[in-house]
C-alpha positions in Angstrom: 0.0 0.0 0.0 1.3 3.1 -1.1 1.8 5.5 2.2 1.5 9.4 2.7 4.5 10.3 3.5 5.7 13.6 1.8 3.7 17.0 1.6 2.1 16.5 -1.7 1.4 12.5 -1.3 -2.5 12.1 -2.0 -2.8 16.0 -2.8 -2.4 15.7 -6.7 -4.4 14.4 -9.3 -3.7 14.0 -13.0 -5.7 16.4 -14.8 -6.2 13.9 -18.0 -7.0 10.8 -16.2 -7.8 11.6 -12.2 -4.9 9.1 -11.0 -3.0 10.4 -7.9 0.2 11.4 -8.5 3.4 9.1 -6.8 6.6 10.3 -6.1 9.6 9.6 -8.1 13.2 10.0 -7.6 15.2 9.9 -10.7 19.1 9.8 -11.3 19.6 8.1 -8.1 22.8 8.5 -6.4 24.5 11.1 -9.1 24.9 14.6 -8.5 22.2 15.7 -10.4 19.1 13.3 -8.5 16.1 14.8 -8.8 12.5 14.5 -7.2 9.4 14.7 -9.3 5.9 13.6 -9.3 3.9 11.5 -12.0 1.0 10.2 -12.5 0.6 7.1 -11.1 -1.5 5.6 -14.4 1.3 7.1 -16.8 4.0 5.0 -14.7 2.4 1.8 -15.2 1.7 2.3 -18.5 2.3 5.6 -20.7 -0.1 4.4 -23.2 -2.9 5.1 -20.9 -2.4 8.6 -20.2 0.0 10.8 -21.6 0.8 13.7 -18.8 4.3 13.7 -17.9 5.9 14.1 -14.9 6.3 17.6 -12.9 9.3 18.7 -11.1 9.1 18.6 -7.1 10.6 22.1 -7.1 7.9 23.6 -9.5 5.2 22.6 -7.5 6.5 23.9 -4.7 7.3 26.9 -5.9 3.3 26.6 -7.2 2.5 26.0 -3.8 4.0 28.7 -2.2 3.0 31.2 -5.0 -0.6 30.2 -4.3 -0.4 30.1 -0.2 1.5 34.0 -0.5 -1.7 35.2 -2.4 -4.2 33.3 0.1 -2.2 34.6 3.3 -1.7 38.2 1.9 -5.9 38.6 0.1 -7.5 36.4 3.0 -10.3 39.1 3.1 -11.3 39.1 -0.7 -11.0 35.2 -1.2 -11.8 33.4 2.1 -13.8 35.3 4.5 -16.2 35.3 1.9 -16.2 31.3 1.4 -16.9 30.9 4.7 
């Protein structure tokens, strides 16, 4: 069973097919390892949905970009929500 262990586990679904998105790290052990996150349909088999995989960094720097404008325009966008 696949287990919620980072920030984003769960949190992010493939816009072409609805499949959660699983963590990935790729060039293991070399300098230039990196973390991003695909869809989980796409990994099994990329005949079935054709959405690539997203940088961890971009969608953190999404993240934050998006938390900024919520913490800084509570007023306009969530008091009125609630």
């Amino acid at each position: 069973m696949y287990q919620n262990r980072y920030a984003f586990s769960s949190r992010i679904l493939c816009g072409e097919c609805g499949t959660n998105f699983r963590r990935q790290k790729i060039y293991i052990g070399k300098t230039y390892e990196k973390i991003q996150w695909c869809c989980y349909q796409h990994i099994k088999d990329s005949k079935k949905c054709s959405q690539k995989a997203i940088r961890e960094d971009i969608i953190q720097a999404a993240f934050l970009r998006l938390w900024n404008r919520l913490a800084s325009n509570y007023e306009e966008i969530l008091i009125p929500i609630l």
